[in-house]
C-alpha positions as CSV (number, residue, x, y, z in Angstrom):
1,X,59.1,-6.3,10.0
2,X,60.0,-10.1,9.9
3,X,62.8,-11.6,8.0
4,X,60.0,-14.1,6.8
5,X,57.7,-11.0,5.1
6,X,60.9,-9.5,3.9
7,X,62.2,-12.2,2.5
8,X,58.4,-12.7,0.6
9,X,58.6,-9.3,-0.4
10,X,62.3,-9.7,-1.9
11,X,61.0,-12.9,-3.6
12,X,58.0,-11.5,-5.6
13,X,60.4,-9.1,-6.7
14,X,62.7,-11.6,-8.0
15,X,59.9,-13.4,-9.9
16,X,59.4,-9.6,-11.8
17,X,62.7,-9.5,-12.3
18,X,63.2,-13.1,-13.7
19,X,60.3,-12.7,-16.5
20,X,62.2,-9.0,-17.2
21,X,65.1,-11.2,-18.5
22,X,63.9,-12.6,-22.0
23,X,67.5,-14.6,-22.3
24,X,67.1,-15.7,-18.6
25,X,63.9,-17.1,-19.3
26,X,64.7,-19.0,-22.2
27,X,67.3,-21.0,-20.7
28,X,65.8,-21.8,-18.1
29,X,62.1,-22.5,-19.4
30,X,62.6,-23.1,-23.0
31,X,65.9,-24.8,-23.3
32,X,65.1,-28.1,-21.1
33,X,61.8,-28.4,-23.1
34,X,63.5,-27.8,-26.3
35,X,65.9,-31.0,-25.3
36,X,63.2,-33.0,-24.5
37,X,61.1,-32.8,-28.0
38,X,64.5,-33.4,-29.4
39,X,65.6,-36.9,-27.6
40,X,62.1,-37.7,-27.5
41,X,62.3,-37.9,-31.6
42,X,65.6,-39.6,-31.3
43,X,64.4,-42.7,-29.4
44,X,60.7,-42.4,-30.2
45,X,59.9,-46.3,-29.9
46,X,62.8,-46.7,-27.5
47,X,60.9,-46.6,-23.7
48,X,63.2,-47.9,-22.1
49,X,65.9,-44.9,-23.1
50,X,62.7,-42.2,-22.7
51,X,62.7,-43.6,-19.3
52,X,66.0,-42.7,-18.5
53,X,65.8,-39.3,-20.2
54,X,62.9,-38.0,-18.5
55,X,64.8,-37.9,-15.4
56,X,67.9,-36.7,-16.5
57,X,66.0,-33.9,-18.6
58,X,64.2,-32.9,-15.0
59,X,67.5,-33.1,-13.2
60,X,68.8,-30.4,-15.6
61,X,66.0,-28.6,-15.6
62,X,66.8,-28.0,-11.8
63,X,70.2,-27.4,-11.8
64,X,69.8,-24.6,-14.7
65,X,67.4,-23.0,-12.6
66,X,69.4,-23.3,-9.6
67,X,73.5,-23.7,-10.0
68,X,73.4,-22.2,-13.4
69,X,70.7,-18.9,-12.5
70,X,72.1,-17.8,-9.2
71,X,75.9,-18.1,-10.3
72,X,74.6,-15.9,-12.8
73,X,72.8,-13.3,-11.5
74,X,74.7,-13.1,-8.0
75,X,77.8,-11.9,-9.6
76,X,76.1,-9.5,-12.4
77,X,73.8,-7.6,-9.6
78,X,77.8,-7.6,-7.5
79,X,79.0,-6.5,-10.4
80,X,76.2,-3.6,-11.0
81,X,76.5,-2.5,-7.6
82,X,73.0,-3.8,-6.8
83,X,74.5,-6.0,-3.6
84,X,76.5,-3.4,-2.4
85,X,73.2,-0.5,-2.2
86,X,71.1,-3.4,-0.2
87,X,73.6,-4.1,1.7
88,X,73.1,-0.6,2.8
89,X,69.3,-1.0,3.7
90,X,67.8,-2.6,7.0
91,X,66.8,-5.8,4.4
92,X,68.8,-9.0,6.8
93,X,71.4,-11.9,4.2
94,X,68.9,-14.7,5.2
95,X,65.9,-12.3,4.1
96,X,67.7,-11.6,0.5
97,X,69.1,-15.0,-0.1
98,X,65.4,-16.8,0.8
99,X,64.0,-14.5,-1.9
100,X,66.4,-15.6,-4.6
101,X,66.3,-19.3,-3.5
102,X,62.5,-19.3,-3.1
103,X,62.4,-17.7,-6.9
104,X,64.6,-20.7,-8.1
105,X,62.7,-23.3,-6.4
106,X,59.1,-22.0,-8.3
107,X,61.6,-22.5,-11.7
108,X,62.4,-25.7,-10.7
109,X,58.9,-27.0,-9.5
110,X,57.2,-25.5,-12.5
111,X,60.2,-27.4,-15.2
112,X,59.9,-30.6,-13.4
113,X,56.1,-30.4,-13.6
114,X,56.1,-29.6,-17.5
115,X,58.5,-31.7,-18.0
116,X,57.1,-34.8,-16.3
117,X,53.7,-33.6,-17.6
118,X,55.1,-33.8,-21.4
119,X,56.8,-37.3,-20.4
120,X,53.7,-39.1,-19.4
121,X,51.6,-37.7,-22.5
122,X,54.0,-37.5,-25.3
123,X,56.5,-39.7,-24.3
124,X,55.2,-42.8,-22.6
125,X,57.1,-42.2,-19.0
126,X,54.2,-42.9,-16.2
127,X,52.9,-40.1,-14.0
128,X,54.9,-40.0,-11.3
129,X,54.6,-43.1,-9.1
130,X,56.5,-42.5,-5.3
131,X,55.3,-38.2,-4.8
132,X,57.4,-38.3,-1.7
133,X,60.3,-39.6,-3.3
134,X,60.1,-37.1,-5.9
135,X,59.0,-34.0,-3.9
136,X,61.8,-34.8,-1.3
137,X,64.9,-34.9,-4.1
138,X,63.6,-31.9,-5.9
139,X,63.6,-29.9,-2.7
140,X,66.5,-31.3,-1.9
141,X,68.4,-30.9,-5.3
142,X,67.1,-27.3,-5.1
143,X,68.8,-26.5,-2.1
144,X,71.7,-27.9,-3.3
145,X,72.3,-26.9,-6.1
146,X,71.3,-23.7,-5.7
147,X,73.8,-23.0,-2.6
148,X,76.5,-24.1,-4.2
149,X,75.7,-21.8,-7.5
150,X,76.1,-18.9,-5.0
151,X,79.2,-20.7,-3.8
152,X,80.4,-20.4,-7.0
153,X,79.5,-17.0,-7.8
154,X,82.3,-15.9,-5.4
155,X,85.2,-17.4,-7.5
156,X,83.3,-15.6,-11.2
157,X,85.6,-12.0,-11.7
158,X,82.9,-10.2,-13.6
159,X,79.6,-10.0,-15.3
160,X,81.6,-10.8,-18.6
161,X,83.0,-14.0,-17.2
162,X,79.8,-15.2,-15.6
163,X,78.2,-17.5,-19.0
164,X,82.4,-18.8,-19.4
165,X,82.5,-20.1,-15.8
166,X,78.8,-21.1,-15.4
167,X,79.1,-23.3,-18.0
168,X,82.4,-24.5,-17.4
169,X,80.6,-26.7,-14.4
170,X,77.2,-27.1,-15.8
171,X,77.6,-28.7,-19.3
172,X,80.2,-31.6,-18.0
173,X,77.9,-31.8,-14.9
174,X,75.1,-32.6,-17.5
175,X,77.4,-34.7,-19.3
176,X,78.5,-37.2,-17.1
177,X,75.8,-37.0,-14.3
178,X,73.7,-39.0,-16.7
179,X,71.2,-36.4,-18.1
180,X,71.1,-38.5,-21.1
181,X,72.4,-42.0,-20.8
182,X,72.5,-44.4,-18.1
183,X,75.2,-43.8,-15.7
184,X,75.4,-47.4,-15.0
185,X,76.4,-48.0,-18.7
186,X,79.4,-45.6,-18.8
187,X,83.0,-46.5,-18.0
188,X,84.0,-47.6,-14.9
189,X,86.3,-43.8,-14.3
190,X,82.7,-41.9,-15.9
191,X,81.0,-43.6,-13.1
192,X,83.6,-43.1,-10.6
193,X,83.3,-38.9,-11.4
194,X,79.9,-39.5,-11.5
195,X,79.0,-40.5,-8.4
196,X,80.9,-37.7,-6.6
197,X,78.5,-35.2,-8.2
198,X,75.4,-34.2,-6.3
199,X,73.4,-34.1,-9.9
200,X,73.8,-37.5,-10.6
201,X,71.8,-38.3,-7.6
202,X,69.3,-35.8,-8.3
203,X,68.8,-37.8,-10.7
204,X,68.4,-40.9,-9.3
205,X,66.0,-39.6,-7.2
206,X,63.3,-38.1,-9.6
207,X,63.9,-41.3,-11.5
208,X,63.1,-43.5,-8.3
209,X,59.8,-40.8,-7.5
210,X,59.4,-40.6,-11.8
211,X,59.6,-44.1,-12.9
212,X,60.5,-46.9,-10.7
213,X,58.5,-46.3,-7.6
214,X,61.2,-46.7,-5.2
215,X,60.8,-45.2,-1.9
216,X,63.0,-42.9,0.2
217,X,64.3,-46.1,2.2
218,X,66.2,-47.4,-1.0
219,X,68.0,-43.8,-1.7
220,X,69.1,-42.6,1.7
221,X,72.4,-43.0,0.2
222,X,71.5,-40.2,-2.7
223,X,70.1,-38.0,-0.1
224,X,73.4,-38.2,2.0
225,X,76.0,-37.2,-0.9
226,X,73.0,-34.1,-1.9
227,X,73.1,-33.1,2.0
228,X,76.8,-33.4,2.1
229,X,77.3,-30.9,-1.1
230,X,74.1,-29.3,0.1
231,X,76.8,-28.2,3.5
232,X,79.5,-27.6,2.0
233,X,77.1,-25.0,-0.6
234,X,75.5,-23.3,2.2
235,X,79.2,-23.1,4.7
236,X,80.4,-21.5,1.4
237,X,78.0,-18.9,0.2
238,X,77.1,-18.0,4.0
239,X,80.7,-17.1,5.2
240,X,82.2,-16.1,2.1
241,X,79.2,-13.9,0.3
242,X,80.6,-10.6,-0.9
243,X,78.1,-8.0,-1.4
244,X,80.6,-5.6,-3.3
């Protein structure tokens, strides 16, 4: 059998064990929504702020269903043993790891989609105005972040010390990357830190397919810091995985 059908196997499997996770499923579905009826009663009135949010809102809808997902539930199934039995079966890395990362990518295509759906009819943002733009960063972003939330999964101890660790990288990642501000309004040293991480051009991408309408041409920069991180993810969670 192929490593392509096996890895479709392993990923409608994935997608019965995600909606088997109630708490999964709410951070990942729920919770970005859940920010964006808030800030979109904070600045109700404020476009120009919505604008921005939107975006950002979509760019952490991604990296919870990618960075913050996988980190997670690569190390519990190492921890439960789960890696260790397949490890023992004919299934190929490439064929287990497609099925996780093709899971994550439905997540994050489905968030962006409600998300940018709930923008243009609540919230005044405009349907999206450059597709490629924004079908390009979002696959991008996906691959991205979610190689470099296996990455990361490697250097989490246990189970127990998956949420502490997870969220030691995702909530300042959200806080600088400019999830709910603009970046170009922070300190000079915010912007600095800012730049160096792969969400904050993310963001800048769904924001130039989102909003502004710029095409790939004017973000090739944003696409070469996400494929640089995007490397260094992959190198990572490739040669390092641990299945036990």
């Amino acid at each position: 059998m192929s490593t392509a059908v096996l890895a479709w196997r392993q990923f409608r499997l994935e997608r019965r064990l995600f909606w088997r996770n109630p708490s999964a499923a709410f951070f990942t579905v729920v919770l970005p929504l859940l920010f964006l009826a808030l800030f979109g009663v904070v600045f109700a009135g404020d476009q120009e702020a919505l604008d921005t949010i939107v975006p950002g809102i979509a760019g952490m809808a991604v990296m919870a269903t990618t960075f913050h997902a996988l980190a997670m539930t690569v190390t519990l199934l190492r921890e439960q043993g789960v890696l260790k039995r397949m490890r023992g079966t004919p299934l190929p890395t490439g064929a287990y790891l497609g099925g996780l990362l093709g899971s994550a990518v439905v997540n994050a295509v489905a968030q962006v989609a409600a998300i940018t759906a709930v923008g243009a009819l609540l919230l005044g943002t405009p349907w999206p105005q450059a597709w490629a733009t924004l079908v390009v960063f979002l696959l991008a972003g996906v691959v991205c972040l979610g190689a470099l939330g296996v990455a990361w999964s490697l250097a989490i101890p246990s189970a127990d010390a998956a949420p502490a660790y997870a969220n030691a990288v995702f909530l300042p990642a959200i806080a600088i990357s400019g999830v709910f501000y603009d970046v170009d309004g922070a300190p000079a040293w915010v912007r600095d830190i800012a730049e160096a991480l792969p969400l904050t051009h993310v963001i800048d991408g769904l924001s130039a397919g989102i909003v502004t309408g710029e095409g790939l041409g004017a973000h090739l920069g944003d696409l070469a810091v996400i494929a640089l991180w995007a490397a260094v993810g992959l190198a990572v969670a490739v040669r390092r995985f641990r299945w036990s």
